[in-house]
C-alpha positions in Angstrom: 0.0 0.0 0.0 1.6 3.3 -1.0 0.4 5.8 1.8 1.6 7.2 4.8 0.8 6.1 8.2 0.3 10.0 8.7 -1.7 10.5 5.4 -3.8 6.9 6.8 -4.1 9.1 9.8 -4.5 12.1 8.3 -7.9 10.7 6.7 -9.4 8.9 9.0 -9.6 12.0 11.4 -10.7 14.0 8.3 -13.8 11.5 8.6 -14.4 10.6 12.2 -16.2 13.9 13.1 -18.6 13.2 9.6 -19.2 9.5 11.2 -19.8 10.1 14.9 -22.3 7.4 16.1 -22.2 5.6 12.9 -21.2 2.5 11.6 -18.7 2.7 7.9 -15.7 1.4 6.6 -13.1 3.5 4.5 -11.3 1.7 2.0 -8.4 2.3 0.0 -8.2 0.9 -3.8 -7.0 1.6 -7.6 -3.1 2.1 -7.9 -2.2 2.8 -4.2 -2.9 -0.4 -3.3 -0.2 -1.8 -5.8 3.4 -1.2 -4.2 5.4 -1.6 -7.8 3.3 0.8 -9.1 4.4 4.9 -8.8 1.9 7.8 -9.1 -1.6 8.1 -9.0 -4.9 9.7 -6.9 -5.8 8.6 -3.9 -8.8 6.2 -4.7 -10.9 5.9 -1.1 -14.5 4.4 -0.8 -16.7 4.5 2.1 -18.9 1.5 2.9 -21.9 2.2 5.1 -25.8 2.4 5.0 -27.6 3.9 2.5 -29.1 6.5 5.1 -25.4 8.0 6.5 -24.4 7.6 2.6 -26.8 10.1 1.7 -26.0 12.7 4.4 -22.2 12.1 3.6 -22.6 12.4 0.0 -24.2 15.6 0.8 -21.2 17.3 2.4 -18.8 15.2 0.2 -17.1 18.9 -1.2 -16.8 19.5 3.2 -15.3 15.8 3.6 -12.3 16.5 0.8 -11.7 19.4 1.6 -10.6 18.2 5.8 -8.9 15.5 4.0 -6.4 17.5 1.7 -5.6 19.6 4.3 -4.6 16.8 6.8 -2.4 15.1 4.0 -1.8 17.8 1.8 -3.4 19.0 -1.5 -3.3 15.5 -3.3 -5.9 14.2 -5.8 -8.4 12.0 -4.0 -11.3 10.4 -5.8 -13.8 9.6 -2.6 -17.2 7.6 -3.5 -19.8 6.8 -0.4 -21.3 3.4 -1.2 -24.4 1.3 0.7 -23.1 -2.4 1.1 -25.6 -3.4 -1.5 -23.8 -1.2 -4.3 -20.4 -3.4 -3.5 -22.7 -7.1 -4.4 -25.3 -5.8 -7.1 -22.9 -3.2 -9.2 -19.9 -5.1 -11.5 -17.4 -2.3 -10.9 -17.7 -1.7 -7.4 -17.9 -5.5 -7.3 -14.5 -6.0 -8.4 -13.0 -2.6 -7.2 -14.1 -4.3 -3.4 -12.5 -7.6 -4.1 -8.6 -5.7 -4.2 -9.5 -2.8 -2.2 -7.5 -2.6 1.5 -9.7 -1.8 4.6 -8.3 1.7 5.7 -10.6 2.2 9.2 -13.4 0.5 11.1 -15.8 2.9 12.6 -18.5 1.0 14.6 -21.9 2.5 15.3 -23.6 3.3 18.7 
């Protein structure tokens, strides 16, 4: 995996105060995950239930914008997915199958 412990850090405070009370899972996928490989965005998914997806998806410009300032102005590609999305939808299907579990957060 080709981040940081401090930019792994870096992101999941960025999300914690967005999750408070709520069960998700960020991931981490695409060419970070591949250590031979150089370059690229920082692909990031978060897993959790269609409700909190919604309200996140919402403030999705507010949620990148606390992450590049943790880790520094880097590209990140952030997508908020219900668990249903990672089963029914052939990208996200396969994407899931490589990606690397970032951070727990586990609900009230």
């Amino acid at each position: 995996m080709r981040l940081a412990e401090q930019e792994v850090k870096g992101l999941i405070d960025a999300l914690s105060c967005y999750l408070e009370g709520n069960a998700a899972e960020l991931y981490l996928y695409g060419s970070r995950v591949d250590d031979t490989k150089k370059g690229g965005d920082i692909d990031l998914f978060i897993k959790t239930s269609s409700e909190v997806a919604s309200v996140l998806n919402a403030k999705k410009h507010l949620i990148l914008a606390e992450m590049k300032t943790r880790i520094d102005d880097q590209k990140i590609d952030l997508s908020i997915l219900a668990p249903e999305l990672l089963v029914t939808d052939p990208f996200w299907k396969g994407v899931s199958a490589e990606a690397i579990l970032l951070h727990a957060w586990h609900g009230v």
